[in-house]
Backbone as CSV, one residue per row, in Angstrom:
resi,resn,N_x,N_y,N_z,CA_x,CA_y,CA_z,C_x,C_y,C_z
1,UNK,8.748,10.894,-15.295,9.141,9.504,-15.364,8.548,8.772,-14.156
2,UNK,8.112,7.680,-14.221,7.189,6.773,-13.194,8.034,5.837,-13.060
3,UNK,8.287,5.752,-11.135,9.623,5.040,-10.903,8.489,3.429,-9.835
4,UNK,9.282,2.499,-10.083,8.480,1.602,-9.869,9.325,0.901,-8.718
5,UNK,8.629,0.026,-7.763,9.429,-0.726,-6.724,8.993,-2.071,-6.710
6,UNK,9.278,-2.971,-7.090,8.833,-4.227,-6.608,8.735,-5.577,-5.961
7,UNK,7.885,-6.320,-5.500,8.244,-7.638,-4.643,8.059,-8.904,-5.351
8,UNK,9.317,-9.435,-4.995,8.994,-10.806,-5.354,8.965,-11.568,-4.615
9,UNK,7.601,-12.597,-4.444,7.419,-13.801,-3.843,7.414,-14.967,-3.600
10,UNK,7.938,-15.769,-3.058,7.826,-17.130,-3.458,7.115,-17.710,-2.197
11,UNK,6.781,-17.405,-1.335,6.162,-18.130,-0.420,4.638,-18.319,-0.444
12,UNK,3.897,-17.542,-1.569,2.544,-18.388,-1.875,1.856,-19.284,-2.211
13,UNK,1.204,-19.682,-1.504,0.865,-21.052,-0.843,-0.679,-21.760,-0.730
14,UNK,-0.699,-22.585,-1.785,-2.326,-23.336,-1.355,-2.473,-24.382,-0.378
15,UNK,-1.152,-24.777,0.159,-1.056,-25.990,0.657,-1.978,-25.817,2.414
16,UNK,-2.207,-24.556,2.909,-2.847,-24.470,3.514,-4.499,-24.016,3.340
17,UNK,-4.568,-24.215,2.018,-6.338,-23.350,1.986,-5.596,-22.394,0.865
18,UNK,-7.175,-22.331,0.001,-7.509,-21.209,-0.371,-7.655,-19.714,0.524
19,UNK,-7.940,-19.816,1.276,-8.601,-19.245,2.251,-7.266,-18.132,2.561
20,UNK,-5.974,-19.219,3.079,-4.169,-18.314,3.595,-3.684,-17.835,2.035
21,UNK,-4.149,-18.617,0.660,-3.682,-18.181,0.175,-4.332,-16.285,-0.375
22,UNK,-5.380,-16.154,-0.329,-6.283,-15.166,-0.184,-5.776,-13.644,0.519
23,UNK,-5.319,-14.446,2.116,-5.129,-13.928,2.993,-3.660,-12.978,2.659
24,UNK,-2.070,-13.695,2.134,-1.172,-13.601,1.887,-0.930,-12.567,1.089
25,UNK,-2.237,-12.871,-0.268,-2.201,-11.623,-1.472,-3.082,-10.499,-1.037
26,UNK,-3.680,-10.462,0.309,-4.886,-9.146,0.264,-3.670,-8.466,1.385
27,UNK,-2.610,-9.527,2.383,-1.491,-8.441,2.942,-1.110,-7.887,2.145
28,UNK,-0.282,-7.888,0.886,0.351,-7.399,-0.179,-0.534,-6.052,-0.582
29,UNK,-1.705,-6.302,-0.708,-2.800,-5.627,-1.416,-2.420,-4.262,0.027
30,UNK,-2.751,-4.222,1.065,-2.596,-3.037,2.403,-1.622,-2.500,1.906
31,UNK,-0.860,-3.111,1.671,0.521,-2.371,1.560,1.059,-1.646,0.836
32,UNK,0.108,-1.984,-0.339,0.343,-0.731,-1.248,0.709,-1.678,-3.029
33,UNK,0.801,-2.713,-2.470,1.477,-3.910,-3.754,0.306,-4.231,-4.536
34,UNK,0.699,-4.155,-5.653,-0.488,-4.253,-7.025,0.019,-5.773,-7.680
35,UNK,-0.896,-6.766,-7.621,-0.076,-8.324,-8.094,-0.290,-8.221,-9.574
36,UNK,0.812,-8.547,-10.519,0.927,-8.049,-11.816,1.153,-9.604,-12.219
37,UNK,1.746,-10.289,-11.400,1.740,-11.620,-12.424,1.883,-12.855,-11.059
38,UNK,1.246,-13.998,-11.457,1.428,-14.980,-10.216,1.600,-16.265,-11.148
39,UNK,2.353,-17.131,-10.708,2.759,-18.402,-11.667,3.233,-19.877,-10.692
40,UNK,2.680,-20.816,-11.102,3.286,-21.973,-10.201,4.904,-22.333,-10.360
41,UNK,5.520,-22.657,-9.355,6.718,-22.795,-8.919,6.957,-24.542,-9.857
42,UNK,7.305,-24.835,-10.840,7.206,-26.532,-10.978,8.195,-27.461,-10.376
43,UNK,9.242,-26.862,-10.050,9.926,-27.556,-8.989,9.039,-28.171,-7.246
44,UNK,7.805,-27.098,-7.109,7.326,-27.580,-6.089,6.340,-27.911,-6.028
45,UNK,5.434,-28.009,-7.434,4.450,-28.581,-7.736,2.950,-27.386,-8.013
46,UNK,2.470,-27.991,-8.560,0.588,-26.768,-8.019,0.509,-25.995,-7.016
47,UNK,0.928,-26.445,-5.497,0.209,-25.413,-4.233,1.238,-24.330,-4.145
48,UNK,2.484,-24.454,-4.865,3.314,-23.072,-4.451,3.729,-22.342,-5.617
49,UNK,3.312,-20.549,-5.369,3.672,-20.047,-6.182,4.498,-19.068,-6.403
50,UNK,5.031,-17.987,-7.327,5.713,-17.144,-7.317,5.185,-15.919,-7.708
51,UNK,4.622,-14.855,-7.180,3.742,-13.600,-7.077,4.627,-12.492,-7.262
52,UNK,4.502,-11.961,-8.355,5.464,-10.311,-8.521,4.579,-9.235,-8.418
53,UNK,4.905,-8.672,-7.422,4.012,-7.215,-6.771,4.696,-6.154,-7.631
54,UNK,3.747,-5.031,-7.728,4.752,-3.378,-7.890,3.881,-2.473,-7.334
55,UNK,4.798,-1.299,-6.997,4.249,-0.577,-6.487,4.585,1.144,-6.930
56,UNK,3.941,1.968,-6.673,5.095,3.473,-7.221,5.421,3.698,-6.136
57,UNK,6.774,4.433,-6.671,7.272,5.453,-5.360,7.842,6.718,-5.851
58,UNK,7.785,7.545,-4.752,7.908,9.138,-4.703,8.959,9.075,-5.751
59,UNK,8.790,9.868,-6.930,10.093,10.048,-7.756,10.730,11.597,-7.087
60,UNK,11.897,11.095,-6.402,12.572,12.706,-6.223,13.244,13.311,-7.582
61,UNK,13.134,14.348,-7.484,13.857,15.336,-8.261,15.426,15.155,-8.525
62,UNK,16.359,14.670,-9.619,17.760,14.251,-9.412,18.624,15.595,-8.282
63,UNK,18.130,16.938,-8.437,18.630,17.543,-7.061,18.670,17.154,-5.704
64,UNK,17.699,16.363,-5.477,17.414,15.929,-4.095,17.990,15.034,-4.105
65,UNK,18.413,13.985,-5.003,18.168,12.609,-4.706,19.916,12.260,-3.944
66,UNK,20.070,11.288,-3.316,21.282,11.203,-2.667,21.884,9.980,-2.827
67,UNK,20.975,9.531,-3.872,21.123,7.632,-4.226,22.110,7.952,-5.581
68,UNK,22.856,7.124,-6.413,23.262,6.912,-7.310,22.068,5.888,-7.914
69,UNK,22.228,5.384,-9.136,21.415,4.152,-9.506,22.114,3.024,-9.227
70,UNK,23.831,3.239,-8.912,24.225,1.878,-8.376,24.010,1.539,-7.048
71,UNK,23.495,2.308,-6.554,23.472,2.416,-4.979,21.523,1.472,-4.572
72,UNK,21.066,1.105,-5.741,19.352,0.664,-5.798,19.449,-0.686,-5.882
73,UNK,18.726,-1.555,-5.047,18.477,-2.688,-5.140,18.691,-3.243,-5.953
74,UNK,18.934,-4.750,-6.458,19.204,-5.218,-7.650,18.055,-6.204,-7.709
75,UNK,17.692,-7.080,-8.533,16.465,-7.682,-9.135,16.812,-9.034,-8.022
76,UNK,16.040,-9.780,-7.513,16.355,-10.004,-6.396,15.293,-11.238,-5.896
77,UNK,15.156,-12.507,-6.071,14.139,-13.326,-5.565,13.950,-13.217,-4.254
78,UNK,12.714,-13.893,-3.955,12.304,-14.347,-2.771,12.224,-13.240,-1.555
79,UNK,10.706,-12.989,-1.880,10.308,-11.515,-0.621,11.375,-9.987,-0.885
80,UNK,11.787,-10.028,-1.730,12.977,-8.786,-1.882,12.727,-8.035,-2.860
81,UNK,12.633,-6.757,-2.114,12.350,-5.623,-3.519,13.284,-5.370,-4.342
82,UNK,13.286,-4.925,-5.417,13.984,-4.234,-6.404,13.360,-2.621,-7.295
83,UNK,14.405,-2.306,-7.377,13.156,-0.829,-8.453,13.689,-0.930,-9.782
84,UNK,12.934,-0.509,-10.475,12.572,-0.137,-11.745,12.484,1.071,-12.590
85,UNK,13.300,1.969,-13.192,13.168,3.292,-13.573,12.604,3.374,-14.956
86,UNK,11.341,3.284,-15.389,10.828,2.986,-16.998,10.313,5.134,-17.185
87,UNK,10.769,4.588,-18.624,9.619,6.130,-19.039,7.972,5.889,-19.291
């Protein structure tokens, strides 16, 4: 099973350049974050958007694991991960 983690963004931004906005999604990119969907914010117009990253993470073995699933992030705006358990 492929366990997924992801970020959501809202602080992307043309209002400074193409250039920061570039900059913002290639940090994401180091880090390990794959951008799966990016969409304008219409409350704040064209230059700001909302960017959903994912990423994998180590699936432990349910022996190891010390988490419950209630114990996992919940779906979560603005810069805040959440996970995802899909088959």
């Amino acid at each position: 099973m492929e366990t997924w983690e992801y970020l959501v963004d809202d602080e992307i931004t043309l209002k400074e350049g193409k250039e920061r906005m570039q900059a913002q999604l290639d940090e994401q990119g180091l880090e390990g974050w794959e951008l799966v969907s990016i969409m304008p914010q219409p409350s704040t117009g064209s230059a700001q958007f909302l960017a959903v990253y994912k990423r994998p993470i180590r699936t432990v073995p349910a022996a190891e694991s010390t988490l419950e699933k209630s114990q996992l992030p919940s779906f979560t705006f603005g810069r805040r991960k959440f996970r995802d358990e899909t088959d």
